[in-house]
C-alpha positions in Angstrom: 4.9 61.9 -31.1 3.5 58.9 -32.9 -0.2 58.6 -32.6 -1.5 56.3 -36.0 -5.1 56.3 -36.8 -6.4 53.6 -37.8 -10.0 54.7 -39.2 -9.8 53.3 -42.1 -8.6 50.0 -41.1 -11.6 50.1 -38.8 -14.3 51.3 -41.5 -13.1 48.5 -43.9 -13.4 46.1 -41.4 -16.9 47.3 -41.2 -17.7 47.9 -44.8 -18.6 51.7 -44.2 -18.0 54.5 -46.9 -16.2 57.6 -45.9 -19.7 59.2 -46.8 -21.9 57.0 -44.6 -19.3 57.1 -41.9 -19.9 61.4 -42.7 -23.6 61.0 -42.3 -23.9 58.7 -39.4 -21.6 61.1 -37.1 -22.9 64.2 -38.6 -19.0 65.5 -40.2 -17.7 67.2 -43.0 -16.2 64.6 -45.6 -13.0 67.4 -45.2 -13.1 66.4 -41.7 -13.6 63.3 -41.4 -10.8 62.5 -44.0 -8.4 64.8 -42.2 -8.7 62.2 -39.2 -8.6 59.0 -41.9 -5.5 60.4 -43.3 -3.8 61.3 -40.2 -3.3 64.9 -40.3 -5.8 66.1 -37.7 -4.0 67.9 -34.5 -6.9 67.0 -32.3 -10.0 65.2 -31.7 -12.9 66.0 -29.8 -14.0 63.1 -27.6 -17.6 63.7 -28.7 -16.6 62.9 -32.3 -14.8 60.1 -31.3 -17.5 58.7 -28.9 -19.7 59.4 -32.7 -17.3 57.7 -34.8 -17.0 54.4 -32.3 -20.5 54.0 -32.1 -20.9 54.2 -35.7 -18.4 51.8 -36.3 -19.1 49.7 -33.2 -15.4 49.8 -31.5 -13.2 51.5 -28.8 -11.0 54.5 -29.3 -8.1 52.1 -29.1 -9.2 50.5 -32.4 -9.1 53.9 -33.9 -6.0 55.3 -32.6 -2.5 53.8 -31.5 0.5 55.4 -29.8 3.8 54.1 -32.1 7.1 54.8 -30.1 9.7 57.1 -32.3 12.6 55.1 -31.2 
């Protein structure tokens, strides 16, 4: 399964720090760079509703479904 996140495409496109982005949706810098880097197994939709309202998007600017083939 391919699923690419794209958070920190997103937060540059907004000019957001990894640490404002942390204090805005109330998440450990571990945790919130887990998720930037692509090695979280799950997200909570709460955290994502947080995140896209932080950074003003929609889940699908966040994360993307990449086919294996």
């Amino acid at each position: 399964m391919a699923i690419i996140v794209n958070l920190d495409v997103m937060m540059a496109k907004r000019k957001m720090s990894l640490n404002e982005l942390s204090e805005k949706v109330d998440i450990t810098l571990s945790n919130l760079s887990i998720l930037k880097t692509g090695k979280a197994k799950a997200v909570r939709f709460s955290t994502l509703e947080a995140i896209c309202k932080a950074l003003d998007c929609q889940p699908g600017d966040i994360l993307e479904f990449a086919n294996d083939d």
